[in-house]
DRENDO-1510 file (C-alpha; in Angstrom, 1 decimal, always signed):
<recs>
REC; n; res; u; v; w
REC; 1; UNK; -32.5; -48.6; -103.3 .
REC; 2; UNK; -29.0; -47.5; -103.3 .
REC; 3; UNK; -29.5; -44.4; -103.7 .
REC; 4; UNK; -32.2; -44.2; -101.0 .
REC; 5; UNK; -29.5; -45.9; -98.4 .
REC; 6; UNK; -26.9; -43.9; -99.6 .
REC; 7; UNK; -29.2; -40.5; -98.6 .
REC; 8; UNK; -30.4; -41.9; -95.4 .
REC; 9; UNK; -26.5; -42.5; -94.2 .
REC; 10; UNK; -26.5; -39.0; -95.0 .
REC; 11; UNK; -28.8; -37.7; -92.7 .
REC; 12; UNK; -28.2; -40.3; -90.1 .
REC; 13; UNK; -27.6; -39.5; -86.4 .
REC; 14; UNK; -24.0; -40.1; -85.4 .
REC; 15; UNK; -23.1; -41.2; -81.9 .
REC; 16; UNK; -21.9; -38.2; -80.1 .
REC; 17; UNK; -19.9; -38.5; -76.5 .
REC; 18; UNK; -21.1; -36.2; -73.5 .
REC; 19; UNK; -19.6; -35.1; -70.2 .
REC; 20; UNK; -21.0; -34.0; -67.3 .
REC; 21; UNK; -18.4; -32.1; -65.1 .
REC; 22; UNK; -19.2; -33.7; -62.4 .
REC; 23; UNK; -17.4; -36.4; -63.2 .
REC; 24; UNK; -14.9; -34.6; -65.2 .
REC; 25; UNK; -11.4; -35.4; -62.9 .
REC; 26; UNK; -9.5; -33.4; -65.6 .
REC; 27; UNK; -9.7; -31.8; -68.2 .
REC; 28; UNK; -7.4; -34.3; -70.2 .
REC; 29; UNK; -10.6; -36.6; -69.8 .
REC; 30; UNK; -12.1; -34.5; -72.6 .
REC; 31; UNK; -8.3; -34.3; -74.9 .
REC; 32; UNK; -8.0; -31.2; -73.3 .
REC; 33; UNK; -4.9; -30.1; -72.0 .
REC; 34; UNK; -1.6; -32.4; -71.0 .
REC; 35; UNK; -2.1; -36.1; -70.4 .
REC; 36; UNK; -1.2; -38.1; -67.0 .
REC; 37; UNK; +2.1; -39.1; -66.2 .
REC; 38; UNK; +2.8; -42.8; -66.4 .
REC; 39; UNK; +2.1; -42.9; -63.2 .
REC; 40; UNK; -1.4; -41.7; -63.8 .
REC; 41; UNK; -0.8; -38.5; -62.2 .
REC; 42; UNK; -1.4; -34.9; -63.1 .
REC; 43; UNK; +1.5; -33.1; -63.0 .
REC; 44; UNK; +1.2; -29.0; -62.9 .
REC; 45; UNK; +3.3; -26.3; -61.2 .
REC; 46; UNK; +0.6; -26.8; -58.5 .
REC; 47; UNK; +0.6; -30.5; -57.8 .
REC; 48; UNK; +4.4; -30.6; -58.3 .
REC; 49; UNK; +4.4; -28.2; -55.5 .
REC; 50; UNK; +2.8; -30.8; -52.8 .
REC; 51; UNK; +5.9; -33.1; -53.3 .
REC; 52; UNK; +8.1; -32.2; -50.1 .
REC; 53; UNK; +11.1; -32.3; -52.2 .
REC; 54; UNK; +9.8; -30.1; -55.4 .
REC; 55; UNK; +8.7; -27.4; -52.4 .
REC; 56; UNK; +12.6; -27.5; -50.8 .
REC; 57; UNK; +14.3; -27.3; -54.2 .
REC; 58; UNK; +12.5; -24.7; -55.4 .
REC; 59; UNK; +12.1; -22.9; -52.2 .
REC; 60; UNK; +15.8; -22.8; -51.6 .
REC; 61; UNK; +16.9; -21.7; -55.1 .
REC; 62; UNK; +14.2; -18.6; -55.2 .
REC; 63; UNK; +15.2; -17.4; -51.5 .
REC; 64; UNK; +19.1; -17.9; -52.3 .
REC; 65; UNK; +19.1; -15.6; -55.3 .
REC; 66; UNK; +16.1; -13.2; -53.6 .
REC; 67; UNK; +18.4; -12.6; -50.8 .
REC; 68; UNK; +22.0; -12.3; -53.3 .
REC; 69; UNK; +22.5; -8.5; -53.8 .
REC; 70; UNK; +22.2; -7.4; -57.2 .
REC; 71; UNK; +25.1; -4.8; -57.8 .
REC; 72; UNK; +24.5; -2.0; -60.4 .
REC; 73; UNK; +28.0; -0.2; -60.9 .
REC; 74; UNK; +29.3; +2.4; -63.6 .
REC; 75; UNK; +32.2; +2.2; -65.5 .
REC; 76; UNK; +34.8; +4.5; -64.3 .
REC; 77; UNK; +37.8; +2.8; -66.4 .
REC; 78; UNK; +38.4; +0.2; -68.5 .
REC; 79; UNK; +37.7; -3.1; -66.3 .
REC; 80; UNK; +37.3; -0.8; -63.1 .
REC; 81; UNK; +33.3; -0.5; -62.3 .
REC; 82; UNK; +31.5; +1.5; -58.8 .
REC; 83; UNK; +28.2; +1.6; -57.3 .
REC; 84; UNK; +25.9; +4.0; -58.9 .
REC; 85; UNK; +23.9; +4.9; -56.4 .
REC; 86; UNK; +22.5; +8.1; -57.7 .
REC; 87; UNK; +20.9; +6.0; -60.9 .
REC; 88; UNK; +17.0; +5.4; -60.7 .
REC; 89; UNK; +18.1; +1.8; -61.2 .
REC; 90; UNK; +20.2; +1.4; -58.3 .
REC; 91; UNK; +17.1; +1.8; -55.9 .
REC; 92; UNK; +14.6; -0.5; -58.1 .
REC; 93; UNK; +17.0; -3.1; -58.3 .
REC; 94; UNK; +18.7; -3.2; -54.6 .
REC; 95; UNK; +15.8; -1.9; -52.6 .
REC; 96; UNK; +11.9; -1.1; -54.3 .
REC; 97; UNK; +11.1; -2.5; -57.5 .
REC; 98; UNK; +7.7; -0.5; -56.6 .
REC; 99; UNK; +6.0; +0.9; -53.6 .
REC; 100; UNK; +4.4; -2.7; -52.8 .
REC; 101; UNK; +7.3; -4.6; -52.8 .
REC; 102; UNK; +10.7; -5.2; -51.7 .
REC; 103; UNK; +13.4; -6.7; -53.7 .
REC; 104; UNK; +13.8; -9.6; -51.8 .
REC; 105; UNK; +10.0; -10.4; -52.5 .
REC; 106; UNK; +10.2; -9.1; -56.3 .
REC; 107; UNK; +13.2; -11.7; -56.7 .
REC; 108; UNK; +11.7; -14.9; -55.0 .
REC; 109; UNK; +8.3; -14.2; -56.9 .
REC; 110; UNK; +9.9; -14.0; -59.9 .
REC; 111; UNK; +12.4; -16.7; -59.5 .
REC; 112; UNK; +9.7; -18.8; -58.3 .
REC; 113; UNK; +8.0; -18.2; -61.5 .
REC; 114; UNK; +10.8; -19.3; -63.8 .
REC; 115; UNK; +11.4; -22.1; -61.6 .
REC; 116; UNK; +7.7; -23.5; -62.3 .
REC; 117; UNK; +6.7; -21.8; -65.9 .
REC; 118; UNK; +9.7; -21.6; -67.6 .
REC; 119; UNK; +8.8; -17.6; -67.8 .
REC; 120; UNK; +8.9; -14.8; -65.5 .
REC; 121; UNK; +7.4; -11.4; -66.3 .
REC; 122; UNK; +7.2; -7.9; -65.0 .
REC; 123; UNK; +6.1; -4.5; -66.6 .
REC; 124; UNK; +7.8; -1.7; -66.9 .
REC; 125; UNK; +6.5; +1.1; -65.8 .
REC; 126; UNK; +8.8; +4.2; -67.3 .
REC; 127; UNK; +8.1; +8.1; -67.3 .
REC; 128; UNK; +9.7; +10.3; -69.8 .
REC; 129; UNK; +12.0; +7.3; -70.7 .
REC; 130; UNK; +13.1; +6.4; -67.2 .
REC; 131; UNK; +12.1; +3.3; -65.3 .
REC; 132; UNK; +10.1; +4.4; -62.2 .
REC; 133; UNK; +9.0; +0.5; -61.4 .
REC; 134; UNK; +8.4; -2.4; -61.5 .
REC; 135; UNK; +5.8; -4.8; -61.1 .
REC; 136; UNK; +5.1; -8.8; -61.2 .
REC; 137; UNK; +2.9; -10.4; -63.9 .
REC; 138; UNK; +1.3; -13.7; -63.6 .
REC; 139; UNK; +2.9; -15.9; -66.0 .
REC; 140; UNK; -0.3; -18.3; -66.1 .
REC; 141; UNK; -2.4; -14.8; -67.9 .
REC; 142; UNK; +0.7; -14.0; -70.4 .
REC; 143; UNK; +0.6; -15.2; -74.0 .
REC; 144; UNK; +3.2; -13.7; -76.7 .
REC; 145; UNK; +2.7; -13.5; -80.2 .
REC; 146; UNK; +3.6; -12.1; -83.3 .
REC; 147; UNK; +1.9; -9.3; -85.0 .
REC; 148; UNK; +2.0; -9.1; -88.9 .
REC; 149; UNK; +5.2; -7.1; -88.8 .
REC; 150; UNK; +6.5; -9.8; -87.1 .
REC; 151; UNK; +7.0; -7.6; -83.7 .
REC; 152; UNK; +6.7; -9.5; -80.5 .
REC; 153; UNK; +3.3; -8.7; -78.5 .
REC; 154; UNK; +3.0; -9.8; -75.3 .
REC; 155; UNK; -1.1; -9.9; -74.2 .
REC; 156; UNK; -2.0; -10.3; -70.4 .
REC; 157; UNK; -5.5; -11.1; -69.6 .
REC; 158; UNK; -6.3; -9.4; -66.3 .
REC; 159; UNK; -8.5; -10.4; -63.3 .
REC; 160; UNK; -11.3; -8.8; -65.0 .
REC; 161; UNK; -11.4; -10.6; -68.2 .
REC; 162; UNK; -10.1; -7.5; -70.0 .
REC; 163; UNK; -7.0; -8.0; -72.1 .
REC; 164; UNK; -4.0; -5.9; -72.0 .
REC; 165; UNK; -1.7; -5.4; -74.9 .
REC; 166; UNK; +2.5; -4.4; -75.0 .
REC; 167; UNK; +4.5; -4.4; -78.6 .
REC; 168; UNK; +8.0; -4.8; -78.1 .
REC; 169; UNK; +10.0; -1.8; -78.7 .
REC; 170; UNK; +13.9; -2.4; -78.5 .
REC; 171; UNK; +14.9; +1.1; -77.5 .
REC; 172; UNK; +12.6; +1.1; -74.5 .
REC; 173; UNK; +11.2; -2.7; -73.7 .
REC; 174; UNK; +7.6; -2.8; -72.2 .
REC; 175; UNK; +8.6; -6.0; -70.1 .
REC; 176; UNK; +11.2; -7.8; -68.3 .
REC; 177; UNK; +11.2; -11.3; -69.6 .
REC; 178; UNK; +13.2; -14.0; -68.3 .
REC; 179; UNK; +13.5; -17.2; -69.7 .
REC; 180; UNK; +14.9; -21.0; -68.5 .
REC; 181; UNK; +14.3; -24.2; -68.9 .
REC; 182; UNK; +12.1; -25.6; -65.7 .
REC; 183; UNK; +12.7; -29.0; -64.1 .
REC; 184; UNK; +9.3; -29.3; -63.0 .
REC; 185; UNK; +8.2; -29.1; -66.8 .
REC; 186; UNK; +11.1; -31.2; -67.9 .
REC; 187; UNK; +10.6; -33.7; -65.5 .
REC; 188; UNK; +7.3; -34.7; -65.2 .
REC; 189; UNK; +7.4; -38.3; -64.6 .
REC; 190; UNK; +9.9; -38.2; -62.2 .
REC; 191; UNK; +7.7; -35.5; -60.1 .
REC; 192; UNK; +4.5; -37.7; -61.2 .
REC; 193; UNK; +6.0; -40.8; -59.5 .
REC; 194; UNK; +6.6; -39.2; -56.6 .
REC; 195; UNK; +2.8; -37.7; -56.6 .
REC; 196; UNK; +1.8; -41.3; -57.1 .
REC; 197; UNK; +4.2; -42.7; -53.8 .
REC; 198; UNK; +2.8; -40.2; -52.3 .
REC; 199; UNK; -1.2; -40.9; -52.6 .
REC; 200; UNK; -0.2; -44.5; -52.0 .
REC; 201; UNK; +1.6; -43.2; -48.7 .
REC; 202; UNK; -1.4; -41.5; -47.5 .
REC; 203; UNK; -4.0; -43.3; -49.1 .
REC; 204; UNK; -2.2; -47.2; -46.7 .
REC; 205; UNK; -2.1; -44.9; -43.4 .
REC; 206; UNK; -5.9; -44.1; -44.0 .
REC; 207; UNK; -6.9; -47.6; -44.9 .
REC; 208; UNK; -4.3; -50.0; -44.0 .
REC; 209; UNK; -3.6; -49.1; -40.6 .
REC; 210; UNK; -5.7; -51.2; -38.8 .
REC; 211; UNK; -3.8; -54.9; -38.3 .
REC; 212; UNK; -2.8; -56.8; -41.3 .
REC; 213; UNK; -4.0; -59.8; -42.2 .
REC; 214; UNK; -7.2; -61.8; -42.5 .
REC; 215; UNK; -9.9; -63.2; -39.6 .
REC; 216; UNK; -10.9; -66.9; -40.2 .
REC; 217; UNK; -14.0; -68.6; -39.1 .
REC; 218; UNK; -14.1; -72.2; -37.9 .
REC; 219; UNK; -17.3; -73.1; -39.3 .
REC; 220; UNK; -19.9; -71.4; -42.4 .
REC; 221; UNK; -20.4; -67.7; -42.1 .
REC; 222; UNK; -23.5; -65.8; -43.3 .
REC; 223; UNK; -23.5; -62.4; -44.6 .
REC; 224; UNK; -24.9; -61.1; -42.5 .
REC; 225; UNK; -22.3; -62.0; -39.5 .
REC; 226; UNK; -19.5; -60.8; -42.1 .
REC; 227; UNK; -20.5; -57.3; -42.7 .
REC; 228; UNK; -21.2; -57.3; -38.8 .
REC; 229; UNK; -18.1; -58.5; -38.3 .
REC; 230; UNK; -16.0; -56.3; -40.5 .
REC; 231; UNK; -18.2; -53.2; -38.9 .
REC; 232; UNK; -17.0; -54.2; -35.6 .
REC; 233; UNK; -13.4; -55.0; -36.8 .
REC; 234; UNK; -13.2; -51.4; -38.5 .
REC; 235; UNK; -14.7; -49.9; -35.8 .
REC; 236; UNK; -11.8; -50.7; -33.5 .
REC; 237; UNK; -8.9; -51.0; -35.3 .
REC; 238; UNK; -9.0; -49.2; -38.6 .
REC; 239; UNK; -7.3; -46.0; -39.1 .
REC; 240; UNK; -3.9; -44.6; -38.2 .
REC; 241; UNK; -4.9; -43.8; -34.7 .
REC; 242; UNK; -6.5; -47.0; -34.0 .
REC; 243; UNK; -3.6; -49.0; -35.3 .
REC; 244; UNK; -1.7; -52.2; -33.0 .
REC; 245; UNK; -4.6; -52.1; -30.3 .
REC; 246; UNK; -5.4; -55.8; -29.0 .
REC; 247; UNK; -7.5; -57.5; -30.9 .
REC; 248; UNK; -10.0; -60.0; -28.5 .
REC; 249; UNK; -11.1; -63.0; -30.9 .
REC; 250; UNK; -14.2; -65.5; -30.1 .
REC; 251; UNK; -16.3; -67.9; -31.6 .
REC; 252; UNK; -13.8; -69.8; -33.1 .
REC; 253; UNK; -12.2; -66.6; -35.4 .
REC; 254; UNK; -8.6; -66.6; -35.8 .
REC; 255; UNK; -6.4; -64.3; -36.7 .
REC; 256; UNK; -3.9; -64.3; -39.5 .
REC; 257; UNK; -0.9; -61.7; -40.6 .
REC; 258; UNK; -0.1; -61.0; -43.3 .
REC; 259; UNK; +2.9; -59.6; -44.2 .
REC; 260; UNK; +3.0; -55.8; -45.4 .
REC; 261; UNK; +3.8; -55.1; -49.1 .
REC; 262; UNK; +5.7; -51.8; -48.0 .
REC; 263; UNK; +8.5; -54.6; -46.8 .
REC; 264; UNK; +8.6; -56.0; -50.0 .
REC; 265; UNK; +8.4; -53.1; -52.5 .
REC; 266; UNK; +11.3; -51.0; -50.0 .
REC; 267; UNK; +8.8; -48.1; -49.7 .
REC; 268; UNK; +11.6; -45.7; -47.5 .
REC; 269; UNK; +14.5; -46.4; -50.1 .
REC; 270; UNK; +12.5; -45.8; -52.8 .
REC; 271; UNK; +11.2; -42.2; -51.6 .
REC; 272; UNK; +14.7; -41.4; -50.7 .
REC; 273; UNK; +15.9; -42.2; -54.4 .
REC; 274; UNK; +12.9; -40.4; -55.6 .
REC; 275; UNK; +14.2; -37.5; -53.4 .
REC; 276; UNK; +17.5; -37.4; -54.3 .
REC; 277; UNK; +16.5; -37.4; -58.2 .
REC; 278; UNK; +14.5; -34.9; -58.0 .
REC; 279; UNK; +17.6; -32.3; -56.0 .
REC; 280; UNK; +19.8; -34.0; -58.8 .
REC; 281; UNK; +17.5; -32.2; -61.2 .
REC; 282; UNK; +17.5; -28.9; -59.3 .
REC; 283; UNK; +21.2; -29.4; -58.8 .
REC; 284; UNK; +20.6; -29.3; -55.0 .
REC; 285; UNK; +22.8; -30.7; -52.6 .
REC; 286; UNK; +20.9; -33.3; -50.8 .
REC; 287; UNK; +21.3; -32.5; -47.2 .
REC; 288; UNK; +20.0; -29.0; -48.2 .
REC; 289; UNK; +16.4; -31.4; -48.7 .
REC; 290; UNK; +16.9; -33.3; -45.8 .
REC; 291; UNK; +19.0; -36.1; -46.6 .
REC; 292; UNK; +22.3; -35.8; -44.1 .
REC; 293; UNK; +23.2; -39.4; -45.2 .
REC; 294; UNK; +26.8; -39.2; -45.7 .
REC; 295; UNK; +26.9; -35.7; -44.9 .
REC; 296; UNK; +30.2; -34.0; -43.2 .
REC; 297; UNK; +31.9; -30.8; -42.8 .
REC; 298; UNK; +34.2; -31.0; -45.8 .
REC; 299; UNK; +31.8; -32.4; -48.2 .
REC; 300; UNK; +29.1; -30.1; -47.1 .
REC; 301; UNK; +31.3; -27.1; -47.9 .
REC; 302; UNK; +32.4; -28.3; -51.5 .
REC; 303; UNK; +28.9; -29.1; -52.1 .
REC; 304; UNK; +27.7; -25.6; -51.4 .
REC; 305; UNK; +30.7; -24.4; -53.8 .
REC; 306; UNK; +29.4; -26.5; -56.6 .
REC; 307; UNK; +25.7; -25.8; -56.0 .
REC; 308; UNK; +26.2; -21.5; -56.5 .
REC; 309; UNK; +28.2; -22.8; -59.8 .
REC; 310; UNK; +26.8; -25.2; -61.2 .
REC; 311; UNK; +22.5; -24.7; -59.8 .
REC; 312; UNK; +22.2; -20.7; -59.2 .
REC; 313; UNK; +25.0; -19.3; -61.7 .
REC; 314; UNK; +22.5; -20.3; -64.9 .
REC; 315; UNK; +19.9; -17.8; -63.3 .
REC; 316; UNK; +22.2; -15.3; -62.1 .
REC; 317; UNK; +23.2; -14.9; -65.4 .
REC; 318; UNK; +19.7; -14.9; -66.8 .
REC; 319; UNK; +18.7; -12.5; -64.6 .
REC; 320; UNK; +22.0; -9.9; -65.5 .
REC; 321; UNK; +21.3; -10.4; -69.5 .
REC; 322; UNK; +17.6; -9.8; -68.9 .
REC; 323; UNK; +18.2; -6.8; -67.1 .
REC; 324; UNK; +20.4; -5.2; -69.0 .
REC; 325; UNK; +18.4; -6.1; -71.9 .
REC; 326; UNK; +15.3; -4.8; -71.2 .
REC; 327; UNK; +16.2; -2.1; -68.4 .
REC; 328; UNK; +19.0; +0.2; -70.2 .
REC; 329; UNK; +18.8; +2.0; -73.0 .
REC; 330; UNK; +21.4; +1.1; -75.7 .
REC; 331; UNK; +23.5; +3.7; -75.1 .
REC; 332; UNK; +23.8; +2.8; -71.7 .
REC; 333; UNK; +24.1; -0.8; -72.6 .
REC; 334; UNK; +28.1; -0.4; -72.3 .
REC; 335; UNK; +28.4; +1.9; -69.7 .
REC; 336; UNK; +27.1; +0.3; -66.6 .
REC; 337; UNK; +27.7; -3.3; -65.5 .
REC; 338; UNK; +24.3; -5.3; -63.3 .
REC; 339; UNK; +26.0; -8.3; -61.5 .
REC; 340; UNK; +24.7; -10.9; -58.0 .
REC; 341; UNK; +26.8; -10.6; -55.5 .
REC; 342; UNK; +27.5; -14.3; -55.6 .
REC; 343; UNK; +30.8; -14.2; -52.9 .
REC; 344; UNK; +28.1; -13.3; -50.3 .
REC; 345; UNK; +26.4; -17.0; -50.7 .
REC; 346; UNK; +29.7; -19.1; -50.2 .
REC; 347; UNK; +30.5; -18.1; -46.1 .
REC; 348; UNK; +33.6; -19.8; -45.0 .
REC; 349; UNK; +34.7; -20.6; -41.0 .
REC; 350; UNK; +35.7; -17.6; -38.9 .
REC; 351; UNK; +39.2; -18.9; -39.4 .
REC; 352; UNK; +39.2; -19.7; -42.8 .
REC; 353; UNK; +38.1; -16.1; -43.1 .
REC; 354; UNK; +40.0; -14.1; -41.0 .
REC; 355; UNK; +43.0; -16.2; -42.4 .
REC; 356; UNK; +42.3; -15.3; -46.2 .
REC; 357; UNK; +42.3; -11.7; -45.1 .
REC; 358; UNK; +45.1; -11.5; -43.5 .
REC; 359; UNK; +46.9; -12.9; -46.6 .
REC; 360; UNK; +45.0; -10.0; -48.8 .
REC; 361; UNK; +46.1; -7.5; -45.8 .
REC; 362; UNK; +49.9; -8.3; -45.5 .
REC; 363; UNK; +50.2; -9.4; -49.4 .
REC; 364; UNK; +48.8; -6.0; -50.5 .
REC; 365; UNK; +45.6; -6.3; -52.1 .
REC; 366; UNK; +43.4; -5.4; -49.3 .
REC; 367; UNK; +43.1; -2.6; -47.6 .
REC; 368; UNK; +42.2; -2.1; -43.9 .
REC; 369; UNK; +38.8; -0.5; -45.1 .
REC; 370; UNK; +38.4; -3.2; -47.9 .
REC; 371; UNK; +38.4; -5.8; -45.1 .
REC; 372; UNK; +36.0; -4.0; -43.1 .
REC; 373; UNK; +33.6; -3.3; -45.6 .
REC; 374; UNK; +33.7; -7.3; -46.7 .
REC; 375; UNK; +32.7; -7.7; -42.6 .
REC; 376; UNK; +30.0; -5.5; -42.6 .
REC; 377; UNK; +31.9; -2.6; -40.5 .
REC; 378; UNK; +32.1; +1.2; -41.2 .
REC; 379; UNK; +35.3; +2.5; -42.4 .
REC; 380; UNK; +38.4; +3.9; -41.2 .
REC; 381; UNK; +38.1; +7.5; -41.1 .
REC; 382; UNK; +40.9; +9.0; -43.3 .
REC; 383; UNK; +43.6; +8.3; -45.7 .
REC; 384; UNK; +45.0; +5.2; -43.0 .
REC; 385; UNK; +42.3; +3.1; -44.0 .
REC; 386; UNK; +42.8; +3.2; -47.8 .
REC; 387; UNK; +46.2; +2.4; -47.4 .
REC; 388; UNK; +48.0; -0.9; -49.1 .
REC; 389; UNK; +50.9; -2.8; -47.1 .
REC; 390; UNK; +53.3; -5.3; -48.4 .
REC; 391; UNK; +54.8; -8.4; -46.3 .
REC; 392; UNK; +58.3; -6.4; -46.6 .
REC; 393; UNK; +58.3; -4.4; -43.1 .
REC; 394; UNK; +54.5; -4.2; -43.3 .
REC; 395; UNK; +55.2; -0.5; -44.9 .
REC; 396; UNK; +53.4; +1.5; -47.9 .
REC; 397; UNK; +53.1; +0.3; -50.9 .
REC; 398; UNK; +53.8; +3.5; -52.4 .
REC; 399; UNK; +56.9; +4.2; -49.7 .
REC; 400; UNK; +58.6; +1.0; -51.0 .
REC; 401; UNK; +58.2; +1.7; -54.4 .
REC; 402; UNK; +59.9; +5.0; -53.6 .
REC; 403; UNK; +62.6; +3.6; -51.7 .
REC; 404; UNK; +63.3; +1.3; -54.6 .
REC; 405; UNK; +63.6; +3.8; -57.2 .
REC; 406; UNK; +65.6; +5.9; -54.4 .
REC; 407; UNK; +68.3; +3.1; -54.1 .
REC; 408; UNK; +68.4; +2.6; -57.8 .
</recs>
């Protein structure tokens, strides 16, 4: 008998769990994929992007480093670089990464990507060993791996279901791969609470806007008279746009408020501190979100110092170690320099401006053409325009250096 029990156990039919998609909400309802915040939200790149405050962070940190010029200069002499502007580079990098698209869109995409994924990829397309263009790969279709020699492979699965392959080659890289740390993958919690506030938001306007409180009956209701009650009730005053009408009670109903849990639970301070964590985690100042509380003129100005330092310099640098990396050759690795423009981002006053280059003009290290070029405006013709003054007499560098030696 044992042995007969032992065989049918064997054999027997286990429970088994099914789905139907249908009512699949995510995949996580199956173990597949990431699990739901505490909150019970699920946070992706997508979703994180419908939080008001994810959008503006990462909206403003993408445009600010699309729109920061990205300088590639030779080395002439030792700590002395110029623009190259006869390199193939100088165009891809400044003006057409490739026929499609302009820098400013190549950058944001990109930078948008890194911000979300934690990667950002591009091929690069070269012809006899120079870089012609470059163009955007979807993160979301690129896996990397390594092959039994232990080379990197990077394989993208295009729109088609095919399956395109690159080995990594250090003398002439198949892809320009940048990599940082996210906040919205580092921070999922924070963005999930925000996702939940936010349903919660939407979800009392569109079922709590009708008057609250409660409608009591003198005397015994049926069920009838209640679900024709609460018909009429809803039909009048619920929803947003039906909210505060006057409500005309008979047959002995009366009304009662109740008081609105958004009072008690501080709904407005607590999406503000939601807001301002989550531009603490992009390193954004908060009145660049929308939040002017305690906002002024001199605060606002060191804010905007410390957010190119201390929010966009990380990806500047990213983005100059990546291109080098992957876009020069290793013999070119020393002799050209890739670098953001970031003076551009910090604008001072008119004053403030005008004042600081009068100090460079009369103090001798600015020129009359070096001023002009930093305002946007053609140069001097000529030799006059190149020429360096000192606060002595407002004459030549060089002709005061002479008249030195002269009286020595």
């Amino acid at each position: 008998m044992a042995r007969s029990h032992w065989f049918t156990r064997l054999f027997e039919r286990r429970q088994t769990t099914t789905w139907q998609l249908s009512e699949l909400q995510h995949w996580s309802d199956m173990g597949i994929g990431p699990a739901p915040s505490a909150a019970g939200m699920f946070v992706s790149p997508e979703t994180a992007a419908s939080v008001p405050a994810v959008y503006a962070c990462t909206s403003i940190i993408s445009q600010d480093v699309a729109k920061t010029a990205l300088k590639f200069r030779k080395r002439v002499a030792l700590n002395t670089y110029e623009d190259d502007s006869s390199h193939d580079l100088f165009e891809i990098l400044s003006a057409l990464p490739n026929p499609e698209t302009t820098a400013y869109q190549f950058k944001r995409q990109l930078m948008a990507d890194l911000l979300h994924y934690e990667r950002a990829f591009a091929e690069i397309v070269r012809v006899e060993g120079r870089v012609t263009a470059l163009w955007r790969l979807d993160p979301t279709r690129m896996t990397i791996e390594r092959d039994r020699q232990r080379r990197k492979v990077y394989r993208y699965r295009l729109p088609d279901g095919g399956l395109q392959s690159w080995t990594f080659d250090a003398s002439q890289p198949p892809i320009l791969d940048l990599a940082h740390p996210s906040p919205v993958q580092q921070c999922r919690e924070l963005i999930g609470t925000a996702l939940a506030l936010q349903t919660y938001t939407a979800g009392f306007f569109a079922r709590g806007g009708r008057p609250s409180g409660v409608l009591k009956a003198a005397g015994a209701v049926n069920v009838e008279q209640l679900q024709r009650l609460r018909a009429s009730w809803e039909e009048i005053h619920g929803g947003a746009a039906k909210s505060h009408k006057l409500a005309l009670l008979e047959g002995g109903l009366d009304y009662q408020t109740i008081a609105s849990a958004n009072d008690e639970m501080q709904l407005n301070e607590t999406m503000r501190t939601i807001q301002t964590q989550i531009a603490a985690v992009f390193r954004v100042p908060t009145w660049r979100v929308g939040d002017m509380t305690g906002a002024n003129y001199s605060n606002m100005e060191a804010a905007e110092r410390s957010y190119v330092g201390d929010a966009l310099d990380p990806y500047f640098t990213c983005w100059e170690e990546a291109v080098r990396r992957d876009l020069l050759t290793l013999r070119q690795y020393q002799q050209f320099s890739v670098t953001f423009d970031r003076a551009s981002l910090i604008r001072s006053d008119a004053q403030s401006l005008h004042t600081a280059l009068a100090t460079g003009r009369q103090n001798g290290w600015y020129s009359a053409n070096d001023i002009r070029r930093k305002l946007g405006e053609n140069p001097i013709p000529g030799a006059d325009g190149e020429t360096y003054l000192i606060n002595t007499a407002l004459g030549p560098v060089r002709g005061a250096q002479d008249g030195q030696e002269q009286s020595l």
